[in-house]
N, C-alpha and C positions, 0 to 999 in steps of 0.2 A: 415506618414513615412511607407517605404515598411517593411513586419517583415523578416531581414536580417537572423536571428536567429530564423530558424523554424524547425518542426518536418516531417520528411519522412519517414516513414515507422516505427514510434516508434522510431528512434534517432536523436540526437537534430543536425541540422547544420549550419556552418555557413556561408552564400552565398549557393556554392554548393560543400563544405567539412564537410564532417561529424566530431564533435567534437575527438569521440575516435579516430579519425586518428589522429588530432594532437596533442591528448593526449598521444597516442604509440609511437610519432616520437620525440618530443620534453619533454616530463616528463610534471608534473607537481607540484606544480601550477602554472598556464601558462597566460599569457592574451592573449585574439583573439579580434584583431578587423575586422573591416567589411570596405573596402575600398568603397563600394559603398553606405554603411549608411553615411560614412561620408562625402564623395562626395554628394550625395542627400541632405544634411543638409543644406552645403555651397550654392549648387544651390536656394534651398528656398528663404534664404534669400538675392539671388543676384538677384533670378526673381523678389522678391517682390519690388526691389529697381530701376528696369527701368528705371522708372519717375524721379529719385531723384540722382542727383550728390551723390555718395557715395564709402566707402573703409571699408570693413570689415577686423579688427584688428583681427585675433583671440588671445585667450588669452594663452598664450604659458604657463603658469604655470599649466591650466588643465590637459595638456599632453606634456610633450617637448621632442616622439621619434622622429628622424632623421624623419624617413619614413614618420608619419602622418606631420608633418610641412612640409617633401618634398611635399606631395598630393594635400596639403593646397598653396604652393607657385605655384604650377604649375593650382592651378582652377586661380591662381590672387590674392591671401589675401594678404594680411596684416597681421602687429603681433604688439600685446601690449605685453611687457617684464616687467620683474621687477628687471631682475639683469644683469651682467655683463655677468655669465655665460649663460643667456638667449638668449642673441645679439650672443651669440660665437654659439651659437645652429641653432640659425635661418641663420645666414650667412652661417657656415657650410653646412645646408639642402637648402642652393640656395634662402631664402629668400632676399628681396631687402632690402638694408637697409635703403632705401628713404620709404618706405612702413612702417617703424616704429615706435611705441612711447612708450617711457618709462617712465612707472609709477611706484610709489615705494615710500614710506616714506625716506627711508635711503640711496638714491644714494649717492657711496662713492665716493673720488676723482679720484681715480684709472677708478670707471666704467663709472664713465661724463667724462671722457679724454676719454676713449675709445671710445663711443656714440659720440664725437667729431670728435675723428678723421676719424669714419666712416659715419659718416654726415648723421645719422638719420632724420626721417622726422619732429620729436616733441620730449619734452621733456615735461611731465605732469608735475609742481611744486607742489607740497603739502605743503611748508611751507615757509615763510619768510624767513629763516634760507638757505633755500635750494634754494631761487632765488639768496638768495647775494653768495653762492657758483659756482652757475653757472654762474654767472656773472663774478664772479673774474677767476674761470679755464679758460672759453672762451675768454676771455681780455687776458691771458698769453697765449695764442693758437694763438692769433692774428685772434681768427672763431667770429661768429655770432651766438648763442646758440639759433634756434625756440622753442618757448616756448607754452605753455598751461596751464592755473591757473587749477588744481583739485579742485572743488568747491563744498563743503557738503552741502547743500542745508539743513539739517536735515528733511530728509524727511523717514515715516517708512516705511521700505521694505517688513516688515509682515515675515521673516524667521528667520532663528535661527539665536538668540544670536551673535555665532562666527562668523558667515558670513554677518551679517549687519555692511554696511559701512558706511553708511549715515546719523547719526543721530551727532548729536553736540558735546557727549561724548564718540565717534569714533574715535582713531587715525591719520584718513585718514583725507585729504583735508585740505582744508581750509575754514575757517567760512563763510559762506556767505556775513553775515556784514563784515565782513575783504576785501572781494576780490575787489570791487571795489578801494580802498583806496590801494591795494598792486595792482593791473594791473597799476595803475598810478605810483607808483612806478617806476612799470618793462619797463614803457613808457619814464623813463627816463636814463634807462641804455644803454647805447652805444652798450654793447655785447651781447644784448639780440633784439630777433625781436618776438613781440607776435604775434599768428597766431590762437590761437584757444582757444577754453575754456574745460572744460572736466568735467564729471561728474559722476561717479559710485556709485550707494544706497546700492548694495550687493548683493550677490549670491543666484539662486535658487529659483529666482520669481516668484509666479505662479497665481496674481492679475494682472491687467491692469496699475490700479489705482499709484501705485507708479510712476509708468514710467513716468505718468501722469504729477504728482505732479512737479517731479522732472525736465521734460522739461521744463512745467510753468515758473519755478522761473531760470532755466538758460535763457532759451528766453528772459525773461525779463532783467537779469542782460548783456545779449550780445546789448542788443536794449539801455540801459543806457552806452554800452561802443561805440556804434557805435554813440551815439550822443555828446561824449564828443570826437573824433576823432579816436579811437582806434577802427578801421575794422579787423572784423576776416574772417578768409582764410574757419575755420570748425568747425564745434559744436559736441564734442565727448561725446556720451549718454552714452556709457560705456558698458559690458554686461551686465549678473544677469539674463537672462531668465532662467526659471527655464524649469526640464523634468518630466518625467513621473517614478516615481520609482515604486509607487505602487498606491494609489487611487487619487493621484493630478490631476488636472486636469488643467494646462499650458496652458496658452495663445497659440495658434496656432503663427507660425512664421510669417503668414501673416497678422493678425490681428494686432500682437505686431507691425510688419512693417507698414500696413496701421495708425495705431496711432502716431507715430512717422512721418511719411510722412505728415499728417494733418498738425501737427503741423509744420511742415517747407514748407507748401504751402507759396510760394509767397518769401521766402528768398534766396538770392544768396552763402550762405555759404554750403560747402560741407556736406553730415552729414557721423561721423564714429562711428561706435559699434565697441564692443570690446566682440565678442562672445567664450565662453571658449565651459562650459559642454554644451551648446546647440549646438555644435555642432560636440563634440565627447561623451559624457557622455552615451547615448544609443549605441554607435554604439562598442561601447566594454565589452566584456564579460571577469569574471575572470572563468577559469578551473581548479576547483580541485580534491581530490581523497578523498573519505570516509578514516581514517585506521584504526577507531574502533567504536560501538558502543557500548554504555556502560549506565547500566540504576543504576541509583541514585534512593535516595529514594523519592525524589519527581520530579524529571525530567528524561527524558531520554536523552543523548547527543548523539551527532553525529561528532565527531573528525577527521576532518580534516587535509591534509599537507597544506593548506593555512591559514594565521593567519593574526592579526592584524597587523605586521608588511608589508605583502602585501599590505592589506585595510584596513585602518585602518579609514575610515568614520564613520562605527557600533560605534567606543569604540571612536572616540571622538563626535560626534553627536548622538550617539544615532539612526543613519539613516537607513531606510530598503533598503534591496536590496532584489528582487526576486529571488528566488533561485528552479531552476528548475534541475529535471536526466537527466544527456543526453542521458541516457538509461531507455526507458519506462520497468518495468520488474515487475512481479508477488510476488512480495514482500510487508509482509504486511506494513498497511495506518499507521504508528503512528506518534506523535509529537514528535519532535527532537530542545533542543538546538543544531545548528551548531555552533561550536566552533573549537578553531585550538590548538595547540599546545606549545604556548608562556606563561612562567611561570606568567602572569598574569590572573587575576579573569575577568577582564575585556575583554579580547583576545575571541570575538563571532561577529560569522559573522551575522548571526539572529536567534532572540525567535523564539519557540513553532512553528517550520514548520512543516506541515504536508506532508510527503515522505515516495515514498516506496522506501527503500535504502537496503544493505545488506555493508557490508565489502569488497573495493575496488568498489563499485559505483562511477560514475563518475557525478559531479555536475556542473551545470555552474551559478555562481554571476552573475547574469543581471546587466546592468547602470554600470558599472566599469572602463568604458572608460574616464572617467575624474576624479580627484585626488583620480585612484589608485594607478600606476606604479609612478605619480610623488611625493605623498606622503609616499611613502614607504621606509622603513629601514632596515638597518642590525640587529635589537635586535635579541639578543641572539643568536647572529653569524648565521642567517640566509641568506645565498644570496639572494638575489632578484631574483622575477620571468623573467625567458625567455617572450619577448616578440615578437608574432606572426600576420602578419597581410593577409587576406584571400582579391583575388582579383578572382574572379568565380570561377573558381575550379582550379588555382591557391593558395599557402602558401609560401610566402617569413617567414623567422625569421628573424625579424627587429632587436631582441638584444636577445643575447645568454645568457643564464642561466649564475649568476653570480658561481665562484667555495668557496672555503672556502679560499683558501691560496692566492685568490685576495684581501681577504678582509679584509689580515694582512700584506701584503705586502711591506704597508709602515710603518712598524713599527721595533721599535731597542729594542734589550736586550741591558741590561746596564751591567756591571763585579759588 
């Protein structure tokens, strides 16, 4: 990948806008993404797929602004959802809704009527509970609900904890011992048409090997459904590729592609991924402003207008982001907690970085392009960051800085 986010004469920019412009023009802290990182992402994986009938899902919970889903619908994607308000997102930004599948442990009655009466492309099932639902809403619609088994293979994804999906004592899916014996089930409900199988291990992968693992045992269980009569339309692998935050070293997208392609040499089922941060997680940066420094008696900090409430990855994963000045400048080299503002201990963006900063330096969060903006909260009445997206020496603001008195707006005094 080309580096979208490079240096010119000592400051940092992104395509060909310099950071501190759209840190002057919009405040911060700000997110900039890069339309042509992410465009170049999507292409990778639609070059590597030529050879192979296929529909890249992207994963709308990564990022769900208008504008990147708009970028995303106009290369040809796809979108995997997980919620009601997901589908209203991607329609909104010009997604097709034939191009969709919704996965989710908890789809509610409300959001499978909706996904019905816009005639999504699939519906992922994760649980027994949730085929005989769909079955009975679709039979009162008088529709056909296509379906998909999510199927946990229990296979180890090798990342963190919170982001593995695929082991047995996971939430997600359904057992793999179970799915055979529930697709025959669902072979016999009137209101349901199976069409695909689907399979996600988890986020953030940066082995082969899982991927691996995990085709195996779906191939296998599609080849025991094709010979009991039950033909599938698509074989969904899910996303989980992992990026480059700081010393990982990720599967190239063609590599991941070419192993995946292997393995469906010679089969007539389409294949779909479900790519989120692989293919916006690099291509967005968070921008924020130093507003003190302050040394302790055993660290020095670096205090921030951006906090956990923005990115809040650091304080639940523990994750590193690279954290570069967008202004090279002659101030001394020392170690800085970055931290923000948020009356908790845990509110840091990352340990012991080495920067030359001063007060009002301006910083840019590397890899923030996927679950910042969409994980992000109002605690302690902070709006959310403006978001900005750079197309050459083009700056659209894709969403404006939230204010305060939006974000009480709906609320009542009582007498």
């Amino acid at each position: 990948m080309k580096h979208y986010f490079h240096y010119q004469q000592d400051v940092l920019f992104a395509e060909e806008v310099a950071l501190n412009e759209i840190a002057e023009k919009f405040g911060t802290p700000c997110f900039v993404y890069s339309r042509a990182a992410l465009t170049e992402r999507f292409e990778q994986f639609t070059n590597s797929l030529t050879n192979t009938r296929h529909l890249i899902c992207y994963a709308v919970k990564a990022n769900s602004n208008l504008a990147v889903l708009n970028v995303l619908a106009q290369l040809g994607a796809g979108f995997d959802i997980v919620s009601g308000g997901e589908l209203r997102r991607v329609l909104a930004a010009g997604g097709d809704a034939r191009r969709i599948v919704f996965s989710g442990v908890g789809k509610s009655v409300d959001e499978i009527r909706m996904a019905l009466n816009e005639d999504i492309l699939c519906f992922n099932v994760e649980s027994s509970a949730e085929l005989e639902r769909l079955s009975e809403i679709a039979s009162s619609m008088n529709k056909v609900a296509a379906i998909s088994l999510r199927v946990n293979p229990d296979v180890d994804a090798k990342t963190h904890p919170y982001i593995s999906t695929g082991l047995k004592q996971n939430k997600f899916g359904i057992a793999y011992s179970d799915a055979l014996g529930l697709y025959r089930k669902a072979a016999t409900m009137k209101a349901l048409r199976i069409i695909g199988i689907d399979c996600h291990i988890g986020s953030q992968l940066t082995e082969i090997s899982p991927f691996i693992a995990a085709a195996e045992k779906v191939l296998v269980l599609a080849d025991m459904l094709s010979n009991e009569g039950i033909h599938l339309d698509h074989i969904d692998m899910g996303g989980g590729l992992g990026i480059q935050y700081s010393i990982e070293a990720p599967p190239q997208i063609s590599d991941y592609i070419s192993t995946l392609s292997v393995a469906m040499a010679g089969r007539s089922e389409k294949l779909l991924l479900e790519p989120g941060r692989a293919l916006i997680g690099n291509a967005g940066i968070l921008l924020t402003r130093v507003e003190y420094l302050k040394q302790g008696e055993e660290n020095n900090f670096a205090i921030v207008d951006a906090a956990m409430n923005d990115l809040i990855r650091p304080a639940l994963y523990d994750a590193y982001h690279n954290i570069l000045t967008v202004q090279r400048e002659k101030h001394a080299v020392q170690n800085y907690e970055v931290v923000g503002p948020i009356c908790e201990t845990g509110d840091f963006i990352g340990h012991a970085r080495s920067l030359a900063i001063a007060p009002q330096s301006l910083l840019a969060i590397l890899s923030a392009g996927a679950y910042g903006m969409s994980m992000s909260s109002n605690y302690n009445t902070r709006p959310r960051a403006a978001e900005v997206m750079v197309d050459g020496h083009k700056i659209h603001l894709i969403r404006e800085r939230e204010n305060v008195e939006q974000l009480y707006a709906g609320e009542k005094l009582i007498s």
